[in-house]
C-alpha positions as CSV (number, residue, x, y, z in Angstrom):
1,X,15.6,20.6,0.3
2,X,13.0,20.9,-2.5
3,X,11.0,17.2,-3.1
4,X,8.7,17.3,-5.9
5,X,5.3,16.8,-5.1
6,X,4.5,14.7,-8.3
7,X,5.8,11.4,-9.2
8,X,5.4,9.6,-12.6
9,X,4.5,6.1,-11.7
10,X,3.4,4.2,-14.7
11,X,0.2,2.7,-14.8
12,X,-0.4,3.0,-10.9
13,X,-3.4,3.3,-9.3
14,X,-4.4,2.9,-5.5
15,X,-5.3,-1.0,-6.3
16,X,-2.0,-1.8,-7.3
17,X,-0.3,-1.0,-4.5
18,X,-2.8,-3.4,-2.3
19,X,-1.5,-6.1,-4.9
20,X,1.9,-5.8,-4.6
21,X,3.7,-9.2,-3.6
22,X,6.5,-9.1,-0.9
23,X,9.8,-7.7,-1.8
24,X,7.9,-6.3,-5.2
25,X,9.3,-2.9,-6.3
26,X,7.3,0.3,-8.2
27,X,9.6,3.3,-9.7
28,X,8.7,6.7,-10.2
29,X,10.1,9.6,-11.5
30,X,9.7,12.9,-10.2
31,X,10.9,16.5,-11.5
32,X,13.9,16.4,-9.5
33,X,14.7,12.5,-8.2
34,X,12.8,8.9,-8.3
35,X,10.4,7.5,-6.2
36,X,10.7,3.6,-4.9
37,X,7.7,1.9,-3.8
38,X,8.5,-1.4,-2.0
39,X,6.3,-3.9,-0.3
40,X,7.5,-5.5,2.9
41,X,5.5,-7.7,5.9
42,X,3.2,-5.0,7.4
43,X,3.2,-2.2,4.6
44,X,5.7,-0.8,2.4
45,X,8.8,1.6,2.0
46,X,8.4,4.7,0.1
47,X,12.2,5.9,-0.5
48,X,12.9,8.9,-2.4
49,X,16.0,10.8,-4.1
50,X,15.3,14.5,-4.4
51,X,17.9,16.9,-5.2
52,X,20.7,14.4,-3.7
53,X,18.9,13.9,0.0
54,X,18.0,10.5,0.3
55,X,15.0,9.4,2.9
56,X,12.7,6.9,3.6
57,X,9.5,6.2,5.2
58,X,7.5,3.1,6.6
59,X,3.8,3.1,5.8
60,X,1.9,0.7,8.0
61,X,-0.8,-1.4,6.0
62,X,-4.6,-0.2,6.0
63,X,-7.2,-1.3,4.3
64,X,-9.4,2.3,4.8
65,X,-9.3,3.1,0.8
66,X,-9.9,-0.8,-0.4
67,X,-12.8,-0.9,-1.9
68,X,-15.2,-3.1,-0.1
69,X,-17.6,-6.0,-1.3
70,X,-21.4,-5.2,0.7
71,X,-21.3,-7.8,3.3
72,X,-23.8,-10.7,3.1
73,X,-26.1,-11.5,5.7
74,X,-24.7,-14.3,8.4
75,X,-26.5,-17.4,8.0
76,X,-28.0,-18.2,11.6
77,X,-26.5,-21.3,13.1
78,X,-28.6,-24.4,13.8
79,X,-25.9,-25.6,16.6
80,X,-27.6,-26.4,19.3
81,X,-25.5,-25.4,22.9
82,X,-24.5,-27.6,25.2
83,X,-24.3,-28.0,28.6
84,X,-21.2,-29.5,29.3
């Protein structure tokens, strides 16, 4: 079973795929089958088509390659406890 490495998607980057919206779909196109991309609750599916074999993968959500704003210093609370 040969699956080609490299997939045509257009005008995908690693951002779009953190935008996708529930139940969107991405196709790609590879040298020898398609690629589908699709977002579900907790991550996505990838599911390919090489050569006539069929498969399909769950990728869990992560958020280790979003780009992150610089985080801004707490504001220190002026709440006084209480002993109740």
């Amino acid at each position: 079973m040969k699956f080609s490495r490299s997939w045509k998607i257009k005008n995908m980057d690693q951002e779009k795929i953190y935008k996708m919206n529930l139940h969107e779909i991405i196709d790609g196109i590879g040298e020898t089958g398609f690629l589908r991309i699709l977002r579900v609750a907790g991550g996505w599916v990838y599911i390919s088509n090489s050569g006539g074999h069929l498969a399909s993968s769950f990728v869990p959500f992560s958020d280790e390659f979003v780009k992150r704003q610089p985080l801004k210093p707490a504001i220190p609370s002026t709440r006084v406890a209480s002993n109740q």
